[in-house]
BATISE-399778 format. One record per atom (N, C-alpha, C): x, y, z negated; residue in three letters. Coordinates in steps of 0.1 Angstrom, whole numbers, padded with zeros to 4 digits, always signed. Example, Ala and Ser with C-alpha at 12.3 -4.5 7.8 and 13.67 -1.06 7.14 Angstrom:
BEGIN
+0132-0057-0078ALA
+0123-0045-0078ALA
+0132-0033-0078ALA
+0128-0022-0071SER
+0137-0011-0071SER
+0129+0000-0079SER
REM end
This chain:
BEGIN
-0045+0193+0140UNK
-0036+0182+0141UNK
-0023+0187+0134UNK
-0017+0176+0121UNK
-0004+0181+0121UNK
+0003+0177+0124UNK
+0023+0181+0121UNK
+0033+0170+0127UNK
+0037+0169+0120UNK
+0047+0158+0114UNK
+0056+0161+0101UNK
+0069+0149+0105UNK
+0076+0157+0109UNK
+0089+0151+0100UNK
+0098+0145+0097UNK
+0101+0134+0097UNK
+0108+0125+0087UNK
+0119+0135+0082UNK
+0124+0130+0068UNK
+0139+0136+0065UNK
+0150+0127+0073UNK
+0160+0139+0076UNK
+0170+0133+0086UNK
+0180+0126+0080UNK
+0187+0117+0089UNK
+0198+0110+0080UNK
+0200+0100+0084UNK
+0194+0085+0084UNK
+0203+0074+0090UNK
+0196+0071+0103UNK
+0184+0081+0106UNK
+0183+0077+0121UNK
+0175+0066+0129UNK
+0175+0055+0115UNK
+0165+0048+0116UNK
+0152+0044+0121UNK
+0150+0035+0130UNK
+0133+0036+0131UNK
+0126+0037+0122UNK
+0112+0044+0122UNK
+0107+0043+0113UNK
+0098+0032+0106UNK
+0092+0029+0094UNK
+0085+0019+0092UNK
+0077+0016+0105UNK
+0065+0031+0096UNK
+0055+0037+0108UNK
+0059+0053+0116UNK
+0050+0050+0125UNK
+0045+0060+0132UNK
+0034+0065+0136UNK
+0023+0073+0139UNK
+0013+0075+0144UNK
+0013+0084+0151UNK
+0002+0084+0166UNK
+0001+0098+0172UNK
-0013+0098+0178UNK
-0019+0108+0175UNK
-0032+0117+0176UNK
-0040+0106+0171UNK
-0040+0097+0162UNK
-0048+0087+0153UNK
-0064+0091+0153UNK
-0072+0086+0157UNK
-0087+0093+0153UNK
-0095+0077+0148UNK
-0102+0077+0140UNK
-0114+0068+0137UNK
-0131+0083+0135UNK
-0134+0071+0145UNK
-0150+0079+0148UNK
-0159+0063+0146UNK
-0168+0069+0138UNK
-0176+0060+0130UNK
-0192+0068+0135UNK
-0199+0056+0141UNK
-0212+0058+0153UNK
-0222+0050+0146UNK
-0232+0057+0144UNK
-0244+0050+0141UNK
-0259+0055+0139UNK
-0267+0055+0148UNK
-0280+0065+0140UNK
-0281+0077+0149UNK
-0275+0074+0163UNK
-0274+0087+0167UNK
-0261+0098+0161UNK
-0256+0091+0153UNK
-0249+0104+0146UNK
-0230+0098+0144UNK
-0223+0106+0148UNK
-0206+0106+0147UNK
-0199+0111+0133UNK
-0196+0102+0125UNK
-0186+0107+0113UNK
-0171+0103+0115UNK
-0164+0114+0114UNK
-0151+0116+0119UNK
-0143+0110+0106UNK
-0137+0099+0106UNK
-0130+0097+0094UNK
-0113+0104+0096UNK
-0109+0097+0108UNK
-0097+0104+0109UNK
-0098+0115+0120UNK
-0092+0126+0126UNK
-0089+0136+0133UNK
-0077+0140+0141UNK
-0071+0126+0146UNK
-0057+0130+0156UNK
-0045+0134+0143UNK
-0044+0118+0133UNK
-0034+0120+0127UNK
-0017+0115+0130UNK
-0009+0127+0129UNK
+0004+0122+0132UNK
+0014+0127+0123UNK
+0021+0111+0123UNK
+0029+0109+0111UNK
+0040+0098+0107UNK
+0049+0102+0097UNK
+0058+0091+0102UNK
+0063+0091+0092UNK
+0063+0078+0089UNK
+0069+0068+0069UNK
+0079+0060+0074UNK
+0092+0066+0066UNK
+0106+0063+0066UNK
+0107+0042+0058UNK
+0112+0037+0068UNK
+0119+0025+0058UNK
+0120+0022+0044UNK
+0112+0018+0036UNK
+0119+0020+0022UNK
+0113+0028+0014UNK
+0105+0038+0020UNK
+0103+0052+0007UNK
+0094+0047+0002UNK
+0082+0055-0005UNK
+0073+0053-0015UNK
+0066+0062-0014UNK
+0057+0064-0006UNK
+0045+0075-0006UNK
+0036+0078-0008UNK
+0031+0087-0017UNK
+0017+0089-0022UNK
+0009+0094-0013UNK
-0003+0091-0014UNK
-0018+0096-0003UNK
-0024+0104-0014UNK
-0025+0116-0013UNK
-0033+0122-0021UNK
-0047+0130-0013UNK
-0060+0128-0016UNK
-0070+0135-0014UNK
-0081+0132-0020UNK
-0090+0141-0019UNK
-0108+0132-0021UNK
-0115+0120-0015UNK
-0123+0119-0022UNK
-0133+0105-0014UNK
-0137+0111+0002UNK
-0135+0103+0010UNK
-0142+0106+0022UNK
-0129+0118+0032UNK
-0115+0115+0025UNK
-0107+0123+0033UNK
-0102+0116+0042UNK
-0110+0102+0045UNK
-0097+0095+0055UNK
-0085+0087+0053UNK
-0079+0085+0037UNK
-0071+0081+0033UNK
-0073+0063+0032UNK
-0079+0058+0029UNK
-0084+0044+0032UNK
-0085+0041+0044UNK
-0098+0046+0052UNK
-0095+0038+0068UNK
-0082+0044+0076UNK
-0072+0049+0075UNK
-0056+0050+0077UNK
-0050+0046+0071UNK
-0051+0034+0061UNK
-0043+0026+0053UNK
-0049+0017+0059UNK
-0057+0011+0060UNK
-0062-0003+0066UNK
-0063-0002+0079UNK
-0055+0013+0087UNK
-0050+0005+0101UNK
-0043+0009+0102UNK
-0032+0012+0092UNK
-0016+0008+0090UNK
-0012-0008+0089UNK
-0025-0012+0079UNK
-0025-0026+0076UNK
-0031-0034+0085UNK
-0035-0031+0097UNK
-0041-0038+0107UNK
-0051-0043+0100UNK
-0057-0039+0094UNK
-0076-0044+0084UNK
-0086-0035+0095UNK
-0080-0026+0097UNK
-0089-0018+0114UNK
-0085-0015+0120UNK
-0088-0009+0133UNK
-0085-0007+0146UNK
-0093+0010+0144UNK
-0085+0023+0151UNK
-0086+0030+0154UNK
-0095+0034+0168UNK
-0102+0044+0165UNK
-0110+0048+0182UNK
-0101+0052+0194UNK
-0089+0059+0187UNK
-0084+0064+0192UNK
-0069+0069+0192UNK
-0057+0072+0197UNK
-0047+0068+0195UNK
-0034+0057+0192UNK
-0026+0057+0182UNK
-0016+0050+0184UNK
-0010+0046+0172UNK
-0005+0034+0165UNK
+0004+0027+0155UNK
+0012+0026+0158UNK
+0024+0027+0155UNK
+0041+0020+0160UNK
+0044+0014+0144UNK
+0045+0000+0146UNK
+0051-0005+0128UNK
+0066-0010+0135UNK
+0080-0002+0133UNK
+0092-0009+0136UNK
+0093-0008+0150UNK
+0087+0004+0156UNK
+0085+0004+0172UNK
+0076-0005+0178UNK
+0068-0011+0171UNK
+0059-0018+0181UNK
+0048-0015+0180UNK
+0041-0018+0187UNK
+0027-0008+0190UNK
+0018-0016+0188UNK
+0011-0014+0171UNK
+0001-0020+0169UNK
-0009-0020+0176UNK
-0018-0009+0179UNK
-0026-0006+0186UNK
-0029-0014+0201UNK
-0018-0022+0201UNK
-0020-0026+0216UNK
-0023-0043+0211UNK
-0020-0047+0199UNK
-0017-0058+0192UNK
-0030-0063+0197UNK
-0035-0080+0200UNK
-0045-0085+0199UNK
-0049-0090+0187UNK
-0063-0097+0184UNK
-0066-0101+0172UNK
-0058-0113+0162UNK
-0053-0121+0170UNK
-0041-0130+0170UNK
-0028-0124+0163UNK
-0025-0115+0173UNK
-0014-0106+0169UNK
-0014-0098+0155UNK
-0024-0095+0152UNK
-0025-0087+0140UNK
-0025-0100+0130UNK
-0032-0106+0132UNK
-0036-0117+0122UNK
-0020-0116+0115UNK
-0012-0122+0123UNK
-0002-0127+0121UNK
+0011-0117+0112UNK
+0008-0097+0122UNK
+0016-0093+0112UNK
+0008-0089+0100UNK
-0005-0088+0097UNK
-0007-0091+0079UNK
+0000-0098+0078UNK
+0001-0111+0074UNK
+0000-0120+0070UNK
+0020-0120+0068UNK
+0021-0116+0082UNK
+0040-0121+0076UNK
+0043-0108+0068UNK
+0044-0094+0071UNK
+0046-0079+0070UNK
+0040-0075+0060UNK
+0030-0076+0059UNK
+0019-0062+0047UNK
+0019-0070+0036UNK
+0018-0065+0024UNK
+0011-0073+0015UNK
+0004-0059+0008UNK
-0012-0060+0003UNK
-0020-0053-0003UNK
-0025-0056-0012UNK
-0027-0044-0025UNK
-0030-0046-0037UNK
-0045-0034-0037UNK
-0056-0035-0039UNK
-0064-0030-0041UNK
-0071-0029-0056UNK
-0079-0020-0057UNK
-0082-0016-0068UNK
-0087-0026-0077UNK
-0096-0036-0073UNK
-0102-0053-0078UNK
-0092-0063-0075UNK
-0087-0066-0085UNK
-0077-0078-0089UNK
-0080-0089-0078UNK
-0091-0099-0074UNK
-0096-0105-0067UNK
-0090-0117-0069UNK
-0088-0118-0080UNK
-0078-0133-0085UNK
-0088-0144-0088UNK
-0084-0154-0088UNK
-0096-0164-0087UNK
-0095-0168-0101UNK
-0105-0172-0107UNK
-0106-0171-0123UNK
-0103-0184-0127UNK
-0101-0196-0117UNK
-0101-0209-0124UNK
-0083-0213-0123UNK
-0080-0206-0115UNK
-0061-0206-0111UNK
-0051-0200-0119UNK
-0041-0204-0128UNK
-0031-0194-0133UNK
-0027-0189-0125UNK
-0020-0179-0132UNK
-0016-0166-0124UNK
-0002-0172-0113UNK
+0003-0183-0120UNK
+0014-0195-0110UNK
+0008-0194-0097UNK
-0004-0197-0098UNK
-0009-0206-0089UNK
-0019-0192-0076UNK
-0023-0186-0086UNK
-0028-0173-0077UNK
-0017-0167-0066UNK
-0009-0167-0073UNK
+0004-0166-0065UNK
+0010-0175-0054UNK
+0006-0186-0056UNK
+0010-0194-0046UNK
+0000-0198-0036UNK
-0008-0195-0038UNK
-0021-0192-0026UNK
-0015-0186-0016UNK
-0003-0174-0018UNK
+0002-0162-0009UNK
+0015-0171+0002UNK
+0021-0179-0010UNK
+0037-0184-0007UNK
+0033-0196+0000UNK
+0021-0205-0001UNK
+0019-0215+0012UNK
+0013-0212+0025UNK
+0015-0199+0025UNK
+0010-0196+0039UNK
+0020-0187+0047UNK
+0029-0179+0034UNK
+0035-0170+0045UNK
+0053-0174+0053UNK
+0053-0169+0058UNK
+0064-0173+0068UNK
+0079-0172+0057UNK
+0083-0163+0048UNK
+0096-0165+0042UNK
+0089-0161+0030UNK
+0082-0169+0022UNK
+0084-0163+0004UNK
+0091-0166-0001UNK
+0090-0157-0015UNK
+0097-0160-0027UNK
+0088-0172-0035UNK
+0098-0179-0043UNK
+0090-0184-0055UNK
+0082-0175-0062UNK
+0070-0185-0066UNK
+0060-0174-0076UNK
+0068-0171-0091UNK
+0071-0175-0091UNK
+0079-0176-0106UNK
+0090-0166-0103UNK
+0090-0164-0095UNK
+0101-0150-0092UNK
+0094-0139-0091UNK
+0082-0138-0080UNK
+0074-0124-0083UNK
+0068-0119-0093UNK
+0065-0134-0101UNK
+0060-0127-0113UNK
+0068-0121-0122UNK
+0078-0128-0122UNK
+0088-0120-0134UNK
+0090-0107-0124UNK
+0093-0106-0115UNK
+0092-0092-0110UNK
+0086-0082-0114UNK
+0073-0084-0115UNK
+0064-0076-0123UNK
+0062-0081-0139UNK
+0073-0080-0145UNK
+0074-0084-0157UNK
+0065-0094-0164UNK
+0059-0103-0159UNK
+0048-0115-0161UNK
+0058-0127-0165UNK
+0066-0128-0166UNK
+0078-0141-0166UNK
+0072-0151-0178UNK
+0069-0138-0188UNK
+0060-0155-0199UNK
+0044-0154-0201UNK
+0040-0152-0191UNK
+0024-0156-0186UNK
+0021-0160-0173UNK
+0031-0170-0169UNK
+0026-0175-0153UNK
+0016-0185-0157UNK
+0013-0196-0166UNK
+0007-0205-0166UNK
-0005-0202-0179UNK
-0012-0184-0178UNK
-0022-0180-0184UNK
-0035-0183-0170UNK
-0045-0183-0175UNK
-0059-0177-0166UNK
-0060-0162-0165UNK
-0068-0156-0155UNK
-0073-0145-0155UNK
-0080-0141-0167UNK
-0085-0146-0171UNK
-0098-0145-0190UNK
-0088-0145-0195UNK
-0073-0147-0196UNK
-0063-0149-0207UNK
-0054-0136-0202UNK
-0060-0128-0196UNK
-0048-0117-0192UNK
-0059-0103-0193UNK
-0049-0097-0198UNK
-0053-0076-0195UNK
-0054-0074-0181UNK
-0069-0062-0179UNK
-0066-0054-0165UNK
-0055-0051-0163UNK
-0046-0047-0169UNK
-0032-0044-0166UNK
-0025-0057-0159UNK
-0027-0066-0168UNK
-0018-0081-0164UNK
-0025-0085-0148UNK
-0036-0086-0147UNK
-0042-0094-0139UNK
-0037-0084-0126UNK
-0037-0070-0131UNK
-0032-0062-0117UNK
-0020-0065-0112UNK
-0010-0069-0122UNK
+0002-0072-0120UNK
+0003-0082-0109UNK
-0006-0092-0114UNK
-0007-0105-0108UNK
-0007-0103-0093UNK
-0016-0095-0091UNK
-0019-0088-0077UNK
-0009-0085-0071UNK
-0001-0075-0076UNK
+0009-0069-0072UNK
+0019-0083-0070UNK
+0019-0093-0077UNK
+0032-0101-0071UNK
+0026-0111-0063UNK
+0013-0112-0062UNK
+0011-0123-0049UNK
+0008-0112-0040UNK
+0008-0101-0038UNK
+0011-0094-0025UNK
+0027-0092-0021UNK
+0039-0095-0033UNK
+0052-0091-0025UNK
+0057-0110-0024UNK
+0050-0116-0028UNK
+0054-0133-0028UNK
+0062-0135-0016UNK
+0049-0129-0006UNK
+0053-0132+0008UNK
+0066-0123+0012UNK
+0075-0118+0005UNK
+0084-0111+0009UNK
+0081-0102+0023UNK
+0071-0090+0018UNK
+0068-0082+0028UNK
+0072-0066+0030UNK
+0077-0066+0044UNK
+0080-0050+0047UNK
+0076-0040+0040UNK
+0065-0042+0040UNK
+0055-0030+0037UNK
+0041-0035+0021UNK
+0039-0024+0016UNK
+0032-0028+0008UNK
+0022-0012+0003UNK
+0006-0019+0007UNK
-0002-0008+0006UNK
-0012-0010-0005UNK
-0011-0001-0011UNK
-0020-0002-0022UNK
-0030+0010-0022UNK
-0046+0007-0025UNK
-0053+0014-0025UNK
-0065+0014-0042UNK
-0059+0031-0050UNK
-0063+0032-0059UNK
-0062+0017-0069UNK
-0047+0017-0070UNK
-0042+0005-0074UNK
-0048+0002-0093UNK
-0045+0019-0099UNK
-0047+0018-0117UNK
-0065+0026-0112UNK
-0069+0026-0104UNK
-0081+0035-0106UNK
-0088+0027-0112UNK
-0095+0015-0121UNK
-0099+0008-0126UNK
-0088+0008-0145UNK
-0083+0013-0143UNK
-0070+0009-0159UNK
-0073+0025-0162UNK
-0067+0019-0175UNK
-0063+0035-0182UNK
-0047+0041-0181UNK
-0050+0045-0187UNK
-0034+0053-0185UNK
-0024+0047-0189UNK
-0022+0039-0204UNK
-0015+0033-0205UNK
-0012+0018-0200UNK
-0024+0014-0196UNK
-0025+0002-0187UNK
-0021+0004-0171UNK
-0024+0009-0165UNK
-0023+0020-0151UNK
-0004+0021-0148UNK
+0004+0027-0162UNK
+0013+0035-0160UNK
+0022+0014-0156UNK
+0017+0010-0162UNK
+0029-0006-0165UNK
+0023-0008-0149UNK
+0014-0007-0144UNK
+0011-0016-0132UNK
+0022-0006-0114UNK
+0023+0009-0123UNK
+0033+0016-0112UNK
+0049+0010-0115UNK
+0046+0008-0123UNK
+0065+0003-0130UNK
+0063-0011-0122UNK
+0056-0018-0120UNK
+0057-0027-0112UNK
+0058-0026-0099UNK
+0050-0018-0091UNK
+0051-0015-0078UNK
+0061-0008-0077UNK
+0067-0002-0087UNK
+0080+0008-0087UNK
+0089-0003-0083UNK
+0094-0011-0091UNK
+0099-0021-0093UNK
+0108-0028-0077UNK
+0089-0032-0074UNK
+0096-0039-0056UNK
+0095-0029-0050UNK
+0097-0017-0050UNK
+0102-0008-0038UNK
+0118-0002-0043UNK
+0119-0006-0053UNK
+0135-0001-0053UNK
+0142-0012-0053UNK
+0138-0024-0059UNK
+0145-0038-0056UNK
+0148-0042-0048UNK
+0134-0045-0036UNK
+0134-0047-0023UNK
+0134-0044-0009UNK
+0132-0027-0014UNK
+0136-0017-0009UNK
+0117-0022+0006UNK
+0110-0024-0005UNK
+0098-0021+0006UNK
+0091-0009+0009UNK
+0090-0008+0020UNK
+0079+0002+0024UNK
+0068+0009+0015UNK
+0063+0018+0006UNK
+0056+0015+0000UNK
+0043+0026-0002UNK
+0029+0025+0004UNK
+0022+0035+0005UNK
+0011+0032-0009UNK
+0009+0047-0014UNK
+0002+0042-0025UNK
-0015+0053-0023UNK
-0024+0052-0022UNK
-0038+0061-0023UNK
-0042+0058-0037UNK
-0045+0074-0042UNK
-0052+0078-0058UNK
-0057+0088-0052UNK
-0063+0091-0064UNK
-0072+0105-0065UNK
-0067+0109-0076UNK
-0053+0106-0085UNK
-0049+0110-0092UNK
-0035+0114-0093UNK
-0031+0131-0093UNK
-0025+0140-0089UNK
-0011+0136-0097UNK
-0016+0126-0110UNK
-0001+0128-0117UNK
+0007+0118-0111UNK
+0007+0112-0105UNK
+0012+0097-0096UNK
+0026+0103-0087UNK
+0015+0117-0079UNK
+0025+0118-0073UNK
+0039+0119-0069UNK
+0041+0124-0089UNK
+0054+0123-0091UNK
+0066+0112-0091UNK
+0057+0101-0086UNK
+0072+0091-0090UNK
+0070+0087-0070UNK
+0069+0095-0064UNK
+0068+0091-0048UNK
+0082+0103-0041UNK
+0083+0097-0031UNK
+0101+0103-0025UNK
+0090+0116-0016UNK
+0078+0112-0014UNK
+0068+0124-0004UNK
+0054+0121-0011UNK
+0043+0128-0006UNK
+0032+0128-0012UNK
+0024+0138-0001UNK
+0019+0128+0009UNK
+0007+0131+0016UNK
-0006+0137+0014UNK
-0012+0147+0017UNK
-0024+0151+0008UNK
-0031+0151+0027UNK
-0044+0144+0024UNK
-0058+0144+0034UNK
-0063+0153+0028UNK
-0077+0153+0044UNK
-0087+0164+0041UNK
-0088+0164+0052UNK
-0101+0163+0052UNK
-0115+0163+0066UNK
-0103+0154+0074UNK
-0104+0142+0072UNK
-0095+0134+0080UNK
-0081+0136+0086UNK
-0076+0146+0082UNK
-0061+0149+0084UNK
-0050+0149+0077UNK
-0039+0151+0079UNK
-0027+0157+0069UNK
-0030+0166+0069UNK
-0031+0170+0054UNK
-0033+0190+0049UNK
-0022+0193+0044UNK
-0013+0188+0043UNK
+0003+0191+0038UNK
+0011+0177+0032UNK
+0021+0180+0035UNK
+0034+0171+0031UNK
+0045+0176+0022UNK
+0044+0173+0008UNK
+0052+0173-0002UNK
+0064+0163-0004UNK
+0075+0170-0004UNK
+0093+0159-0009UNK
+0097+0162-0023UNK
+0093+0157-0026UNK
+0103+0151-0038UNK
+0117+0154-0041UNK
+0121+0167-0052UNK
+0137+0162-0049UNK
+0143+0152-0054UNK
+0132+0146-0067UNK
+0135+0135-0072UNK
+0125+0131-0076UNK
+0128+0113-0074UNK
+0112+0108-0084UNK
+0114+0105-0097UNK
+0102+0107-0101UNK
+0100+0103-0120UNK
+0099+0095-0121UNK
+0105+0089-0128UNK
+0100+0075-0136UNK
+0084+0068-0138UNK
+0081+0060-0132UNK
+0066+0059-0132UNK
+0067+0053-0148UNK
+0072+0049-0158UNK
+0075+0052-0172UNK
+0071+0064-0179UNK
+0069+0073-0170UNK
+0069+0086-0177UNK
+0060+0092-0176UNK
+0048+0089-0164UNK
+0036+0092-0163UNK
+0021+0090-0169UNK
+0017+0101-0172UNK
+0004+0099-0179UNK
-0007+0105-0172UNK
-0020+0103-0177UNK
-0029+0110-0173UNK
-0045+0105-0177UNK
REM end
């Protein structure tokens, strides 16, 4: 089990919190330990990388940061409140107002411009932005009224990324966001998520399995066998402009 931390200073609650976190996964007679009593704590605002291997746990602790699962065991606090205790109702509701997620498959509907993909997000959530604002966010401002077939993996990721902050959300979790792009396609889609975490000063957790990322994050979490194996700070971040790999 580790502990870590936050950097001191305004005192603030934190986004999150976790304590002795465990997911146990049953089937066949047999227990696979995804998480292992993890505890942890993501400051308001920062930008943190999840670094490990496949199968370290970093996904099913991102999707019950995101309330997408429920833990066996332990505890969530998002803003002092105790996910963990949340009913199915209750979660429903903080996806939907709080998280916005960007995963590795675009998942955009192919018959909708990217306008409109976007506003799938803005009629449902409690305070959005215009789509025509998130998109220019993510530098998309003269292709809102393209299709998906009319756009780059890079573009269409973009897209992603602004119908996940439409809803003007706390937090924003991305899982192996360019692991599908190349490098120079990859590096424009971090300048975006870069983007609404210094703009809007969101929450922002990011999972790769690629080590050069880490550099544009204020910390960088590394898993293993379901735990924190160490916690890296940043004295400064890079320009996600400036990353390759």
């Amino acid at each position: 089990m580790t502990d870590t931390q936050p950097r001191t200073g305004t005192g603030a609650e934190p986004a999150f919190r976790t304590v002795d976190l465990t997911k146990v996964y049953r089937g066949d007679g047999a227990e696979v330990w995804a998480l292992r009593g993890v505890n942890i704590e993501f400051r308001t605002g920062e930008l943190v990388v999840l670094l490990g291997p496949s199968g370290s746990g970093k996904s099913t602790f991102l999707n019950i940061l995101g309330g997408l699962d429920r833990p066996t065991s332990g505890q969530v606090f998002f803003q002092g409140r105790e996910l963990t205790a949340f009913d199915d109702a209750a979660l429903t509701s903080y996806r939907r107002d709080h998280v916005g997620f960007v995963f590795q498959f675009y998942n955009l509907i192919p018959s909708l411009t990217a306008r409109e993909n976007v506003e799938l997000v803005t009629d449902i959530a409690a305070h959005p932005m215009p789509a025509e604002n998130a998109l220019a966010l993510v530098g998309l401002a003269g292709r809102m009224d393209h299709f998906p077939a009319q756009l780059s993996g890079g573009e269409q990721q973009r897209v992603a990324v602004a119908r996940a902050v439409a809803k003007s959300p706390e937090v924003l979790l991305c899982d192996e966001p360019t692991g599908a792009l190349d490098s120079e396609t990859g590096v424009g889609v971090l300048e975006a998520i870069e983007g609404v975490n210094r703009r809007l000063g969101t929450t922002t957790v990011i999972i790769t399995h690629n080590a050069s990322i880490a550099a544009m994050a204020d910390r960088v979490v590394r898993f293993a066998d379901g735990n924190v194996a160490g916690v890296e700070e940043n004295a400064e971040r890079a320009p996600a402009a400036g990353i390759r790999w």
